[in-house]
GUVEX-884103 format. One line per field, with one value per residue (C-alpha): residue number from 1; residue in one letter; x negated, y, z negated. Coordinates in steps of 0.02 Angstrom, whole numbers, plus 32768, in hexadecimal, padded with zeros to 4 digits. Example, Ala and Ser with C-alpha at 12.3 -4.5 7.8 and 13.67 -1.06 7.14 Angstrom:
residues 2
seq [1 / 2]
type [A / S]
c1 [7D99 / 7D54]
c2 [7F1F / 7FCB]
c3 [7E7A / 7E9B]
***
This chain:
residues 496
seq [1 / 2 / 3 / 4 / 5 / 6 / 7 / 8 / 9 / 10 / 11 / 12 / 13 / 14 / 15 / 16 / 17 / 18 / 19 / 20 / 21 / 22 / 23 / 24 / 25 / 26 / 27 / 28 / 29 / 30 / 31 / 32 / 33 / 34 / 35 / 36 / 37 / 38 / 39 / 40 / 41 / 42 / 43 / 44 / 45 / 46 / 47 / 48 / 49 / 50 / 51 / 52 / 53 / 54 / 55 / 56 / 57 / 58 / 59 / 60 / 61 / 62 / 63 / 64 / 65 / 66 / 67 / 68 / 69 / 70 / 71 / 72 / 73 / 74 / 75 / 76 / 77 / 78 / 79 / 80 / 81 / 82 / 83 / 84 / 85 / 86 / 87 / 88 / 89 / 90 / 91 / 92 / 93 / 94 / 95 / 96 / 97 / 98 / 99 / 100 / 101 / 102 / 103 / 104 / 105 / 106 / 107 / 108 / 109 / 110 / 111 / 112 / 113 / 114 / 115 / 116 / 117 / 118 / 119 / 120 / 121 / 122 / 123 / 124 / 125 / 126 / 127 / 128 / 129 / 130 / 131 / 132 / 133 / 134 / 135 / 136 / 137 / 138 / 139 / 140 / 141 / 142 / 143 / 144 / 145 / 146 / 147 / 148 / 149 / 150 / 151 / 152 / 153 / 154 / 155 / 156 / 157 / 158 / 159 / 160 / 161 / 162 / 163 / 164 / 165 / 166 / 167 / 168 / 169 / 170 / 171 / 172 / 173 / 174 / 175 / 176 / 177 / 178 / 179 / 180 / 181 / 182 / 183 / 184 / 185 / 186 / 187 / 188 / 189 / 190 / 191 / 192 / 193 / 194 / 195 / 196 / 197 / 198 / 199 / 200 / 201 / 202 / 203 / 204 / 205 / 206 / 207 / 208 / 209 / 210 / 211 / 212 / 213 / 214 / 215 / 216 / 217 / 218 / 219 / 220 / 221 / 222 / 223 / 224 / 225 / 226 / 227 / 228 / 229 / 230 / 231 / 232 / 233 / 234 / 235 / 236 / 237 / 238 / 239 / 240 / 241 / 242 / 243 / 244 / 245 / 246 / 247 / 248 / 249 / 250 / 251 / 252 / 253 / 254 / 255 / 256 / 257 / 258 / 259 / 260 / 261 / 262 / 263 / 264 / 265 / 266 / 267 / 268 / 269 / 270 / 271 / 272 / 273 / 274 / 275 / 276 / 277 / 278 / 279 / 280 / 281 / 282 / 283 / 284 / 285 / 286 / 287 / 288 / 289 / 290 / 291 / 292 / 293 / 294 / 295 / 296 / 297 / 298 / 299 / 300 / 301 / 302 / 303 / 304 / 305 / 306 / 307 / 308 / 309 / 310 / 311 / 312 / 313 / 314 / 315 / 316 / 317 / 318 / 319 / 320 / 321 / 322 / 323 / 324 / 325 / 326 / 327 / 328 / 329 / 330 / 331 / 332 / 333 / 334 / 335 / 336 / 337 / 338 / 339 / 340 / 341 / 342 / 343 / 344 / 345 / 346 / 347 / 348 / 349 / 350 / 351 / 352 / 353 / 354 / 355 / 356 / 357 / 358 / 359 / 360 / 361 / 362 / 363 / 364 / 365 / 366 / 367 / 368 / 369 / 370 / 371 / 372 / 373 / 374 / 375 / 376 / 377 / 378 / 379 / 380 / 381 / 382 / 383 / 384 / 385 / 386 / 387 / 388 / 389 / 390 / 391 / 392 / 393 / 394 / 395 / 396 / 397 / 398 / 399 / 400 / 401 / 402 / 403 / 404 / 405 / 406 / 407 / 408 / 409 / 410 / 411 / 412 / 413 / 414 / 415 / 416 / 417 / 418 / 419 / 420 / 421 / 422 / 423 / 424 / 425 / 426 / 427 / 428 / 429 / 430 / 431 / 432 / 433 / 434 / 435 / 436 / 437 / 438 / 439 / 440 / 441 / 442 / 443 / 444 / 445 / 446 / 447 / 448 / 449 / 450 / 451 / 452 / 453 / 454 / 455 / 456 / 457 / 458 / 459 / 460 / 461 / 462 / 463 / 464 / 465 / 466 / 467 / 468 / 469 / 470 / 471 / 472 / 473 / 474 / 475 / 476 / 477 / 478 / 479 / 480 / 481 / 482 / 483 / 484 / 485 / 486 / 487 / 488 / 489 / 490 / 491 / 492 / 493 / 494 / 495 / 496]
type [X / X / X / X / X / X / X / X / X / X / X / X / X / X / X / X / X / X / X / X / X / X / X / X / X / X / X / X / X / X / X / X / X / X / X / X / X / X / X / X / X / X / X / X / X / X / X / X / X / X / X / X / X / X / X / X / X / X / X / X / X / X / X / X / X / X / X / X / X / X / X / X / X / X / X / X / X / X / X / X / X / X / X / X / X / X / X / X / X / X / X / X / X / X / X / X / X / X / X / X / X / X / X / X / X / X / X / X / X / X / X / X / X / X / X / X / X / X / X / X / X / X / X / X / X / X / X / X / X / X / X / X / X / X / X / X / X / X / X / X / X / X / X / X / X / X / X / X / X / X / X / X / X / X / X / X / X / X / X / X / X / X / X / X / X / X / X / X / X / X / X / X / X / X / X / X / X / X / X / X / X / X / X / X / X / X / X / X / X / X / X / X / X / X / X / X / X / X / X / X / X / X / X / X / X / X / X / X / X / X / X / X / X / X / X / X / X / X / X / X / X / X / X / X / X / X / X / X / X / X / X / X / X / X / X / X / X / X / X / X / X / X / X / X / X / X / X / X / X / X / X / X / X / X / X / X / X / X / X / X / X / X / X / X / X / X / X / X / X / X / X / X / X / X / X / X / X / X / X / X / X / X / X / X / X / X / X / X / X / X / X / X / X / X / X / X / X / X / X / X / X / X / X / X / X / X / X / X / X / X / X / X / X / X / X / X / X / X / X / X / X / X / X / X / X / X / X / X / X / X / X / X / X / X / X / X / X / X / X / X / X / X / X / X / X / X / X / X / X / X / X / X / X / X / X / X / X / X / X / X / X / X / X / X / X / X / X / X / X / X / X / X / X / X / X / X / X / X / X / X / X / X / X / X / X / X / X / X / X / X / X / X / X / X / X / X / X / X / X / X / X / X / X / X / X / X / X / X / X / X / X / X / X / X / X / X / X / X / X / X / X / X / X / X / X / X / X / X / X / X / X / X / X / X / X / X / X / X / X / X / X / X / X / X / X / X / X / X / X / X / X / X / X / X / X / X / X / X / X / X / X / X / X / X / X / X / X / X / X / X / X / X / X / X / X / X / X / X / X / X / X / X / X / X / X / X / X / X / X / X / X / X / X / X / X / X]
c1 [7D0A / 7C4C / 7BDD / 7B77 / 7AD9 / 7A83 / 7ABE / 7B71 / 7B5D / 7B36 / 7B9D / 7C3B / 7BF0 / 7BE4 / 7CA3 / 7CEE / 7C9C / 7CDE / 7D95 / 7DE1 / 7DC2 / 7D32 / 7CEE / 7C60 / 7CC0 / 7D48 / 7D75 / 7D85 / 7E46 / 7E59 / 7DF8 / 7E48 / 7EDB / 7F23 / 7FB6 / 7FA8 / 8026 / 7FA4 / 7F25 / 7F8C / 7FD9 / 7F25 / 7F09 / 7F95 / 7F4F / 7EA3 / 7EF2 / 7EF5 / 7E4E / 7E33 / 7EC1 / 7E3D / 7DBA / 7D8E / 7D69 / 7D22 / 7D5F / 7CF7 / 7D41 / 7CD3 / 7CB4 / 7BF6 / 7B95 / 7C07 / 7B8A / 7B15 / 7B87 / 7BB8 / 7B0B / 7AC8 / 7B5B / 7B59 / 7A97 / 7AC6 / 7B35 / 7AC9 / 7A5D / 7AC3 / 7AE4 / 7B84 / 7B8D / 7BA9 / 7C04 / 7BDC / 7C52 / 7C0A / 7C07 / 7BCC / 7B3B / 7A69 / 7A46 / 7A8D / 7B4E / 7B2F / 7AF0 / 7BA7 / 7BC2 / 7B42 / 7B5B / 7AC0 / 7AB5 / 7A89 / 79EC / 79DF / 7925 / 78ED / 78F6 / 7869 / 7892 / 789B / 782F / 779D / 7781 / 77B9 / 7752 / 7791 / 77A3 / 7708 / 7707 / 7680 / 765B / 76C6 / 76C9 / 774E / 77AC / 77EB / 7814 / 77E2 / 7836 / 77C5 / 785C / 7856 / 78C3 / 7937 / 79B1 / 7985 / 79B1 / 7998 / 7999 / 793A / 78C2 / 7959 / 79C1 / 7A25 / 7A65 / 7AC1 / 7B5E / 7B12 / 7B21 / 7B76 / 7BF8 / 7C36 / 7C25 / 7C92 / 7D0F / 7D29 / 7D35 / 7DBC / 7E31 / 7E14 / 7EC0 / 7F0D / 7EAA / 7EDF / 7FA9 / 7F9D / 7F3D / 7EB5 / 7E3A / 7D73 / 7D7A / 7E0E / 7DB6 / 7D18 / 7D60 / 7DDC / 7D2D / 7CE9 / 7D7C / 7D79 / 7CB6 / 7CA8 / 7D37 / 7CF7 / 7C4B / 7CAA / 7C6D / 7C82 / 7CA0 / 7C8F / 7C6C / 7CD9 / 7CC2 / 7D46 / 7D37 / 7D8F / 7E07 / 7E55 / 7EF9 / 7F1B / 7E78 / 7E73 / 7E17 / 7EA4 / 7F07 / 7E8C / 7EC7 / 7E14 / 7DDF / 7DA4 / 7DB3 / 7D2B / 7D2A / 7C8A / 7CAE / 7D08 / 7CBE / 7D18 / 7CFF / 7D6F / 7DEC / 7E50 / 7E7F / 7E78 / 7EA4 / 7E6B / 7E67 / 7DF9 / 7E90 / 7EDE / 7E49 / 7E4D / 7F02 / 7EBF / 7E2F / 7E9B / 7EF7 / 7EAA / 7EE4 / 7F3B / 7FB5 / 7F4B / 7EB9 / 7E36 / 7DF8 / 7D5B / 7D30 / 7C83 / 7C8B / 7D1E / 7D38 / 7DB2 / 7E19 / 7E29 / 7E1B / 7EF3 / 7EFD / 7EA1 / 7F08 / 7FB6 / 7F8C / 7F4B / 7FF7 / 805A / 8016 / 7FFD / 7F42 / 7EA0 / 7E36 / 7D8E / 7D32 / 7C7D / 7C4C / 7CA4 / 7C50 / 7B9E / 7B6D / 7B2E / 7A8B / 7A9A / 79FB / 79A6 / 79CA / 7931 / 78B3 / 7947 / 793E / 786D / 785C / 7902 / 78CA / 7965 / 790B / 7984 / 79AF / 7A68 / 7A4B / 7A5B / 7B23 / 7B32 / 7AC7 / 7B35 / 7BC9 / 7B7E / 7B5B / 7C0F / 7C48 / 7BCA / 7C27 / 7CD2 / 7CAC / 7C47 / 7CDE / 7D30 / 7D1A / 7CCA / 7C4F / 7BFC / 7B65 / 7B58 / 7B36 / 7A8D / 7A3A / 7991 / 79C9 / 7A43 / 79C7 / 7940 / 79CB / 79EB / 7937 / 7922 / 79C9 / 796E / 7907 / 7987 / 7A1A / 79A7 / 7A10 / 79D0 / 79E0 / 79F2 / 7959 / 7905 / 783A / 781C / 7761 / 76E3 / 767A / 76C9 / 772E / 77FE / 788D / 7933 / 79F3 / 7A93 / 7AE9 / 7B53 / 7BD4 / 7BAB / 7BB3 / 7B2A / 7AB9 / 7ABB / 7A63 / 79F0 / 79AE / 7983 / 7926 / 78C6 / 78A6 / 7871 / 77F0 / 77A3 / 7793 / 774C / 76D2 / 770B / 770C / 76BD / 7776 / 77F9 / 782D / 78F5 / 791B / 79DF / 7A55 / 7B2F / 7BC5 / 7C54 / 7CCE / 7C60 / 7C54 / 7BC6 / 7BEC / 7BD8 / 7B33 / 7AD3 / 7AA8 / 7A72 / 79E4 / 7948 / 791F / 7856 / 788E / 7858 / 78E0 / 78F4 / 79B3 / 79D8 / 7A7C / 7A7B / 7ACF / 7B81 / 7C1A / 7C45 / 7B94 / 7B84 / 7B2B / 7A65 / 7A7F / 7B19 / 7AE1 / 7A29 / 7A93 / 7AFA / 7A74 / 7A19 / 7A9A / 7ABF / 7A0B / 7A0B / 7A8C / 7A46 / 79A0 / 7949 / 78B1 / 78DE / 784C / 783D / 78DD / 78D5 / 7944 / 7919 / 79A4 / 797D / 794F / 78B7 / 786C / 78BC / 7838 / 77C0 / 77AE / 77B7 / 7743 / 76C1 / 7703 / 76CE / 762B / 75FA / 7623 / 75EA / 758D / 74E6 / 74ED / 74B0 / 74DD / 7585 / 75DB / 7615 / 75C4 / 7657 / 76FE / 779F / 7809 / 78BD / 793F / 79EB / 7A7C / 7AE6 / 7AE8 / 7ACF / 7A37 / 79D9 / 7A25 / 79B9 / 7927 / 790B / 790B / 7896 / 7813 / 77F3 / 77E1 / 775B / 76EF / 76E8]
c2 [6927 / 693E / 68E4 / 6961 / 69AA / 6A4E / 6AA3 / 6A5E / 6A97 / 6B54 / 6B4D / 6B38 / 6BA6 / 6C22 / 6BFB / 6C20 / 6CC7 / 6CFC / 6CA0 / 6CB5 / 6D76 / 6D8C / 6E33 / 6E0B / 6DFD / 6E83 / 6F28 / 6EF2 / 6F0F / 6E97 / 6DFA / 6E14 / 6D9D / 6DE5 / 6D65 / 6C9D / 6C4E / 6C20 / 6BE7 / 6B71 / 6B2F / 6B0A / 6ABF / 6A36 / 6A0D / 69F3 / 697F / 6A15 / 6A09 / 6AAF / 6A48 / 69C6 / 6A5D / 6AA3 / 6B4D / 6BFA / 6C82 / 6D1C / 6DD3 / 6E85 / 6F07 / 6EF2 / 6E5D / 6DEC / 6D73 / 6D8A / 6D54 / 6CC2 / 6C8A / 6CA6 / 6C40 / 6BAE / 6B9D / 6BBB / 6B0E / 6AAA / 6ABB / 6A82 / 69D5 / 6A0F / 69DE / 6A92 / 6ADA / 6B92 / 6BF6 / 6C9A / 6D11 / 6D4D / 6CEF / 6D3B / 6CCC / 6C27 / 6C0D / 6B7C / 6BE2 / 6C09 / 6B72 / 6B18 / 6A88 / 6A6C / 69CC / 69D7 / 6A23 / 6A21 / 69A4 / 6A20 / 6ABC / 6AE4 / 6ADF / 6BA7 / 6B6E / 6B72 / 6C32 / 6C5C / 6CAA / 6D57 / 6D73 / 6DC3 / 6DCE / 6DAE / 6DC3 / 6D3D / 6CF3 / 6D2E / 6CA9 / 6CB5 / 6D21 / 6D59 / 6CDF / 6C46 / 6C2D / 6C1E / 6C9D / 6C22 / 6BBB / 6B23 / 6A75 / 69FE / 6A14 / 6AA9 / 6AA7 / 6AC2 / 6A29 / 6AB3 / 6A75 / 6AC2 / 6A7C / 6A0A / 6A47 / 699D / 69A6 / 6A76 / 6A24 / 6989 / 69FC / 6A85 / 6A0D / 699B / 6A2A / 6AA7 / 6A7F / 6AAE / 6B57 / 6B82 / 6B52 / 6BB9 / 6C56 / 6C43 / 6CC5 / 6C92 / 6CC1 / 6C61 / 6BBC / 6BE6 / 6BC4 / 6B33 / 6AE3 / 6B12 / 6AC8 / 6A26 / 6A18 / 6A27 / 69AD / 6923 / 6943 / 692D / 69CE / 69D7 / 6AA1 / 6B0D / 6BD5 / 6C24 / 6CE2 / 6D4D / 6D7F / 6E21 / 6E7C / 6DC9 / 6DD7 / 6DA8 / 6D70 / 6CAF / 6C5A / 6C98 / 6BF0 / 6B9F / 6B9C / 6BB7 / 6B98 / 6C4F / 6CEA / 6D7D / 6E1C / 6E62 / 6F2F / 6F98 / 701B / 7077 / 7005 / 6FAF / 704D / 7032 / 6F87 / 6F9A / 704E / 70E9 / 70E2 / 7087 / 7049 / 6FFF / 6FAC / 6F6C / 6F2A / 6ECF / 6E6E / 6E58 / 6E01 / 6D66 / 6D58 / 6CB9 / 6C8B / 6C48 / 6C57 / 6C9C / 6D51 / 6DA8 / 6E54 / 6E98 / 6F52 / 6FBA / 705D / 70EA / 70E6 / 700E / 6FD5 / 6FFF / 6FA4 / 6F03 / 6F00 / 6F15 / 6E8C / 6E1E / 6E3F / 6E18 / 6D77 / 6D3D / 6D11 / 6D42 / 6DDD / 6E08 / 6E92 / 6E62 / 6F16 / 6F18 / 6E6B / 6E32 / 6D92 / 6D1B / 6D1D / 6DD5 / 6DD0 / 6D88 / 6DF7 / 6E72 / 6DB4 / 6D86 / 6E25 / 6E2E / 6D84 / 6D68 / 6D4C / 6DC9 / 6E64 / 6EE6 / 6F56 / 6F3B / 6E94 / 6EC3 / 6EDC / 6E3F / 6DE5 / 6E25 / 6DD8 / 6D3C / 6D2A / 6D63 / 6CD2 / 6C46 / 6C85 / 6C5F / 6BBD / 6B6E / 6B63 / 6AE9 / 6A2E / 6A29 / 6AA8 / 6A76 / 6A68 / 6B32 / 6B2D / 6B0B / 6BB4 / 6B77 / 6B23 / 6BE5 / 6C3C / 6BEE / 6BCA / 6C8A / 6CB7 / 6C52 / 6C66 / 6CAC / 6C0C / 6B87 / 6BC7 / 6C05 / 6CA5 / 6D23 / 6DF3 / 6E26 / 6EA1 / 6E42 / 6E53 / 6E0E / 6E41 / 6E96 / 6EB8 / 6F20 / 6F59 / 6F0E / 6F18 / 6ED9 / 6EED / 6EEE / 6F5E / 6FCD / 7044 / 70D9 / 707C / 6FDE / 7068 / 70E8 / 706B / 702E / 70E5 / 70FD / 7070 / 7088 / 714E / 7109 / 7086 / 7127 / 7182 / 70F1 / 70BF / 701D / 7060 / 7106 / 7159 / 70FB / 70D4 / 70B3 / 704A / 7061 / 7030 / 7048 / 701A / 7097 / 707A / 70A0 / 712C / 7194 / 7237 / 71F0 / 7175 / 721E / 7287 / 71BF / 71B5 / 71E4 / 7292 / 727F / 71B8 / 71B2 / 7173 / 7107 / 70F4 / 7059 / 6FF8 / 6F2C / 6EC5 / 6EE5 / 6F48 / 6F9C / 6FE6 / 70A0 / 70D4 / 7119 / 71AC / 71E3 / 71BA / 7206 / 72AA / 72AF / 7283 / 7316 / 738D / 735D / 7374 / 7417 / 7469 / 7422 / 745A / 73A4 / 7391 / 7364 / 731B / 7278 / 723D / 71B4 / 7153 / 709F / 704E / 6FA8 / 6F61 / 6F0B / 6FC8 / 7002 / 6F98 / 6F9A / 7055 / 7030 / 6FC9 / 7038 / 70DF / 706D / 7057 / 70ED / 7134 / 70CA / 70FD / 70D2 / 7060 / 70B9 / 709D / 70FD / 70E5 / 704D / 7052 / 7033 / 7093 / 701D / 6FF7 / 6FF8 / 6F86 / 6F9C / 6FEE / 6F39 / 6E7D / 6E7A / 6EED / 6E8E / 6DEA / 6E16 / 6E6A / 6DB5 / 6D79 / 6DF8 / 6DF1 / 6D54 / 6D5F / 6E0D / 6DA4 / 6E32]
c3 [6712 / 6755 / 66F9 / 6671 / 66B9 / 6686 / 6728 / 6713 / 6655 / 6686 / 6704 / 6688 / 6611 / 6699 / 66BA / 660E / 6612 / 66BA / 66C6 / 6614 / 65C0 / 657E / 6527 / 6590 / 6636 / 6615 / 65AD / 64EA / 64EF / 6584 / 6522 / 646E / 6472 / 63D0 / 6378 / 6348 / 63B4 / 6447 / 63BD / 6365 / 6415 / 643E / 638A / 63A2 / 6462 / 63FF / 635E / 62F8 / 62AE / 6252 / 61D8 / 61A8 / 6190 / 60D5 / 610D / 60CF / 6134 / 6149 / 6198 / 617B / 61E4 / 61BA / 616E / 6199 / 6205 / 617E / 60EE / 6147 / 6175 / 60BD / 6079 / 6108 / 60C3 / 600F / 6022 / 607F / 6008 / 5F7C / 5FDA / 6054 / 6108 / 614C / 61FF / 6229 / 62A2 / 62DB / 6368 / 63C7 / 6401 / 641A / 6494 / 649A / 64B0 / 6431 / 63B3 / 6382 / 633E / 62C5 / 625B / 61C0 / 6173 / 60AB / 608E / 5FD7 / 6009 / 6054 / 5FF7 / 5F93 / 5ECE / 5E8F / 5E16 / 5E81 / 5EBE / 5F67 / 5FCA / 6004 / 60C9 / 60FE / 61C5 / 6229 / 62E0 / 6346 / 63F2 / 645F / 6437 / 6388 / 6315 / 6282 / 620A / 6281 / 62DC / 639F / 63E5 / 6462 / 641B / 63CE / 6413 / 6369 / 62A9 / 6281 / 61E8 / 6177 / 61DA / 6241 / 62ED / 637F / 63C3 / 645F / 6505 / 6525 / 64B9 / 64F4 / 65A7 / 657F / 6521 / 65BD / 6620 / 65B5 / 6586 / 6625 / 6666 / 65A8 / 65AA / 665C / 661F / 6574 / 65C9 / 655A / 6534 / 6517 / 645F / 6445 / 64A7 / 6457 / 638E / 63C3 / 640C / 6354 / 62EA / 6354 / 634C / 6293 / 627C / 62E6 / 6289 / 61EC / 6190 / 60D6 / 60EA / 6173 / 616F / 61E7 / 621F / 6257 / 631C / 630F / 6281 / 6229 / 6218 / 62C9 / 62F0 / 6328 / 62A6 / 6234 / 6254 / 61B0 / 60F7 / 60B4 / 6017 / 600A / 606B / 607B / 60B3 / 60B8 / 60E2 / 6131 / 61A7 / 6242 / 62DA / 6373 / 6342 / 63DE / 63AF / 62D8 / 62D2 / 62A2 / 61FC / 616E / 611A / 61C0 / 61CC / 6139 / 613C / 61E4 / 618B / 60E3 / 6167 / 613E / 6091 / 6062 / 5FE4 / 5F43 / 5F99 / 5F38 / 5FAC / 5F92 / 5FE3 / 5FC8 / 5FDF / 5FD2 / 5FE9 / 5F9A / 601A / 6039 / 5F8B / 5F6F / 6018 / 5FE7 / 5F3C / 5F97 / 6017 / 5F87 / 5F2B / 5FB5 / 5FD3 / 5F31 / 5F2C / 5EA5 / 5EE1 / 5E9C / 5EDB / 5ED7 / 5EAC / 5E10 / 5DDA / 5DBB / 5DF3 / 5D7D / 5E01 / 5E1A / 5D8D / 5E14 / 5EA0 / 5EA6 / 5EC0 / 5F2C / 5F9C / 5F92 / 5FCF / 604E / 611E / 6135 / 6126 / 614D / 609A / 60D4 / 608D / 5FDC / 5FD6 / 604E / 5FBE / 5F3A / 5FB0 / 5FCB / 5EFB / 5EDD / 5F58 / 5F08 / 5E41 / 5E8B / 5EF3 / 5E65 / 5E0D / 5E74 / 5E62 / 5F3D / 5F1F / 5E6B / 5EB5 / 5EC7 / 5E12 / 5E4E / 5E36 / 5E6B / 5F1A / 5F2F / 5F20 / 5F92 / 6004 / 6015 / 6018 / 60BC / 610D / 61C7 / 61C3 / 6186 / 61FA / 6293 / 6277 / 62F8 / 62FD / 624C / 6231 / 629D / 62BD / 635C / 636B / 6300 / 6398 / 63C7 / 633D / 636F / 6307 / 6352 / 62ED / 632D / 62C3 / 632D / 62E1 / 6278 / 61CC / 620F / 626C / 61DE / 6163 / 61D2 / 6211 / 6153 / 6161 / 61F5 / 61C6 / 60EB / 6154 / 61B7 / 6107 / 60AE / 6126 / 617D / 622F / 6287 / 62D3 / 6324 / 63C0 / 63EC / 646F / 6460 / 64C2 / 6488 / 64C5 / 651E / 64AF / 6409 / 63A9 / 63E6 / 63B3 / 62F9 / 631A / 6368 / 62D1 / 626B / 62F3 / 629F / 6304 / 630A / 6353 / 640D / 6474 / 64FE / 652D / 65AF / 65D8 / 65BD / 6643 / 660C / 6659 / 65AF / 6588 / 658C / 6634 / 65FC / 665C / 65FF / 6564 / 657B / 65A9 / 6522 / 64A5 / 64E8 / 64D7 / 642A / 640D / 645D / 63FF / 6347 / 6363 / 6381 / 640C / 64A7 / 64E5 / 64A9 / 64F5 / 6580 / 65E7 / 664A / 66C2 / 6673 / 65DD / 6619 / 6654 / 65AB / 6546 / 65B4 / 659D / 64E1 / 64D3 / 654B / 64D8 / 6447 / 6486 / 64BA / 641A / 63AC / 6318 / 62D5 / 623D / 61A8 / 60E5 / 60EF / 6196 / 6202 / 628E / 6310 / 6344 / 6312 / 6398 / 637C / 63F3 / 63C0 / 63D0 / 6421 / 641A / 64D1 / 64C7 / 6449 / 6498 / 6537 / 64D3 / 648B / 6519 / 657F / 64FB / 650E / 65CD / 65B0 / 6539 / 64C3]
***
């Protein structure tokens, strides 16, 4: 084995991407290793460590990273040692897997007001939570830290020959890399999101203490199905037997599915819609004050409350019953976690908003949004910089895009992104035939000439500050992961 140097380090990274599937590397059907036999094979090479893991497992079609990241900060803040699995990453391979030591010092006592997030104008690099927008290498202000690059060198390199034998794919390497981590840091819990589906998914191998789903929504068809209910029998996958399961929003049709999969197994199911939290009281000062600004956030909220009522309960989690730590905890989830691309305001000058909602159900709620913040006053018009992936349902995102929104279509470094030119010509068309102008629609090759164009469209039309109106266009980048991923990372190059 070379020794560990930053080049070697990128140079495995590099590696994992490119010689075991990746949805990054190859179509989505070619990475998703559905079944558990090659997980748990790779589980007894490693010692089996997701065994000596307490675990909360976390599946949804939407909210799902930010349930996870609310409850990881919710614990640490009640005096656990927490592990946080997620995917994918913003910028930072690392950022998938995060450990946070106990922050319960740290949080500020309820008592005392907290201050509501009021933005301001920020350097190019952070956001605006006061976060920088790279990865970071130590504790964050909250005690968050990254995996090390060390130790995701050391392990590629120590079981390479294992994930070469047992045909590995890099989602599969990726959460045995996680399990091991958070066992050799001794975790007292760790928060484990679902990559895809759950039932076959490969963190399913763990006997959590509680399982989630946070929605269900029509996405990854071809490997789910076609159907909200198949769906949902895919993420009630995760269901264990006497395991306590929560799902946060149901639907007419996935409700029967949830209760027949919860039958079968034999566990508790409480539907957090049908229950008030004893905190829900709380939610509106919850919601007001929370650095996740995104109005999705109020049924992940009522999730994450749900979760905190049933956890309580058990003798490892007492310290939940802390309502003053849960609460502040929630409030500053984006800063204690470093969690990135969630409603996102990357600049205020200009006006940047980055999410990576994606399917029809994620970019529906957020087009309200962006169209209420237009009516109310917060920005001049909006400006889309939008990128989507082939496989993806555009013919049901194109009537949710606001139809005064300027757009500026562009395709992120990644073999499964719609081409610009194709979807520029179909947006048009659609436009064309429901009566919508044509004439603000745009297309850039890149997405470094995609906001560069923004940002210039911004200026030019920027308002005059009077007693009524922002004075700036908002800019819109979403649409993909890997578009905001390298948005993030643009803006900081620009110096906007």
């Amino acid at each position: 084995m070379e020794p560990f140097s930053k080049k070697n380090y990128h140079k495995k990274i590099e590696a994992i991407f490119t010689r075991f599937p990746s949805v990054q590397k190859v179509p989505f059907k070619d990475a998703y290793k559905p079944g558990l036999e090659n997980m748990l094979r790779f589980e007894e090479v490693l010692g089996n460590p997701h065994d000596r893991l307490r675990t909360i497992h976390v599946a949804g079609t939407n909210g799902k990273g930010s349930v996870a990241n609310m409850l990881a900060s919710v614990l640490a803040a009640c005096g656990l040692k927490v592990g946080l699995y997620t995917s994918p990453h913003i910028v930072d391979f690392r950022e998938r897997m995060r450990v946070v030591e106990p922050v319960a010092e740290l949080v500020k006592p309820v008592a005392e007001p907290v201050e509501a997030y009021r933005p301001t104008k920020i350097a190019s690099t952070g956001s605006a939570t006061g976060r920088p927008l790279n990865a970071v290498e130590g504790p964050s202000s909250g005690g968050m830290r990254l995996v090390s690059e060390e130790y995701v060198y050391d392990f590629l390199c120590r079981y390479e020959a294992d994930m070469d034998a047992l045909s590995l794919s890099f989602f599969e390497i990726t959460t045995g890399m996680a399990f091991k981590w958070f066992a050799d840091q001794k975790v007292d819990v760790a928060v484990i999101e679902v990559g895809l589906g759950g039932r076959l998914d490969s963190t399913n191998v763990i006997t959590p203490d509680l399982s989630i789903v946070t929605s269900i929504a029509l996405d990854h068809c071809a490997l789910l199905g076609n159907t909200l209910e198949a769906i949902a029998g895919e993420k009630a996958g995760i269901f264990k037997k006497g395991v306590p399961a929560l799902v946060g929003e149901y639907l007419p049709q996935t409700r029967p599915v949830f209760e027949t999969k919860a039958a079968e197994v034999g566990c508790p199911l409480t539907f957090a819609q049908d229950v008030e939290p004893s905190l829900w009281s709380r939610s509106e000062e919850i919601l007001r004050n929370m650095d996740l600004r995104g109005k999705y956030q109020r049924k992940n909220l009522r999730t994450v409350l749900a979760a905190v009522d049933i956890l309580k309960n058990m003798p490892e989690y007492s310290g939940l019953s802390d309502s003053s730590a849960v609460v502040t905890a929630i409030v500053r989830t984006a800063s204690i976690m470093g969690f990135h691309g969630r409603w996102e305001r990357l600049s205020l000058q200009p006006f940047i908003i980055a999410d990576i909602g994606h399917n029809p159900a994620a970019l529906k709620e957020n087009f309200a949004q962006l169209e209420s913040m237009v009516e109310e006053g917060e920005c001049s018009s909006l400006i889309l910089v939008y990128a989507i992936m082939a496989d993806k349902d555009l013919d049901g995102i194109m009537p949710l895009i606001p139809a005064d929104a300027t757009c500026i279509f562009t395709n992120p470094e990644i073999h499964r992104a719609l081409p610009e030119k194709e979807l520029t010509e179909r947006y048009r068309a659609f436009c064309s035939e429901n009566g919508r102008p044509v004439n603000r629609i745009y297309d850039a090759p890149n997405v470094r000439k995609a906001l560069s164009m923004a940002i210039n469209l911004a200026r030019e039309t920027s308002l005059k500050p009077d007693n009524s109106r922002f004075c700036f266009p908002l800019i819109y980048v979403g649409g993909s992961t890997y578009l905001v991923s390298e948005a993030v990372q643009i803006l900081k190059s620009l110096q906007v």
